[in-house]
C-alpha positions as CSV (number, residue, x, y, z in Angstrom):
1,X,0.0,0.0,0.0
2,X,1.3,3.3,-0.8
3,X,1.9,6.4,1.6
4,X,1.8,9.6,0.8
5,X,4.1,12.0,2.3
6,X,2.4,15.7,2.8
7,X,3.9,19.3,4.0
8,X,2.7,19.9,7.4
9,X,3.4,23.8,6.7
10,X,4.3,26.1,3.7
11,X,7.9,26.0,3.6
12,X,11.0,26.0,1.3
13,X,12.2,22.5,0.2
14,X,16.0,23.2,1.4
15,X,17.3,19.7,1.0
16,X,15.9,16.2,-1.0
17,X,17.8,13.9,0.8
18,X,16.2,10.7,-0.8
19,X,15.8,9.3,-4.3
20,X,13.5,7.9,-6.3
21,X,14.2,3.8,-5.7
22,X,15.7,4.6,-2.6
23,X,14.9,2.1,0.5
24,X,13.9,3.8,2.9
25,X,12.9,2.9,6.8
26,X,10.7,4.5,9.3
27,X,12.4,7.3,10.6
28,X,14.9,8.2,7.6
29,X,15.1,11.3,6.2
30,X,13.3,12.2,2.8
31,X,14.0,15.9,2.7
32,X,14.6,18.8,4.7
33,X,12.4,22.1,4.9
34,X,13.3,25.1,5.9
35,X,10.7,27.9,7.6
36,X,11.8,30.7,9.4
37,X,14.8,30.0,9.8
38,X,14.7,26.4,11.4
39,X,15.7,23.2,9.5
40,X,12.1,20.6,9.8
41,X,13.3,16.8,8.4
42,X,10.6,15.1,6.7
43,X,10.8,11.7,7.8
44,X,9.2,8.5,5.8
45,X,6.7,7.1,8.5
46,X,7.1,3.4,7.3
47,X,9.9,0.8,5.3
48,X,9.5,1.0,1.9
49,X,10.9,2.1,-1.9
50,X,10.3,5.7,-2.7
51,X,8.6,5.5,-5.8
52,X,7.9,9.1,-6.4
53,X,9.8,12.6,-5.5
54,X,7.0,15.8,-6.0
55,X,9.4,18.1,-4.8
56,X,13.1,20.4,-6.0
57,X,15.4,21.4,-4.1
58,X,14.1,25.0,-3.8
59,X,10.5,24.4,-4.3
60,X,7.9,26.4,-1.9
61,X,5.3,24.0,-0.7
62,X,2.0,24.7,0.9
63,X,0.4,22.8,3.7
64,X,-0.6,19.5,2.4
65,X,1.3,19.6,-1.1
66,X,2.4,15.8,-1.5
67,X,6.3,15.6,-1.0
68,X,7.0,11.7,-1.7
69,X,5.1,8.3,-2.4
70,X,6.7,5.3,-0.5
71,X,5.3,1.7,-1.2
């Protein structure tokens, strides 16, 4: 089953830290926001592949803009 991995706040997209085919496991890194000043890791929330990447480095997301698929 797929997960989708949302923005939890309008921010910059400072760092993708993942790939696309990258295994990943709960807890690891995807990319790194930045807002205001502070540094927010996006974290995958279960093991998996990342199948899709929506995000650049220095794309602006909104709250709730998908930021990765991991199956």
């Amino acid at each position: 089953m797929a997960e989708e991995i949302r923005a939890e706040m309008v921010a910059n997209v400072w760092k993708v830290v993942a790939a696309v085919g990258d295994t990943v496991s709960d807890g690891d890194t995807l990319v790194i926001l930045e807002s205001m000043k502070m540094e927010i890791p996006v974290v995958a929330e279960s093991d998996g592949v990342v199948q899709k990447l929506a995000v650049d480095e220095g794309d602006v997301v909104q709250e709730g803009d998908l930021i990765a698929v991991i199956e």
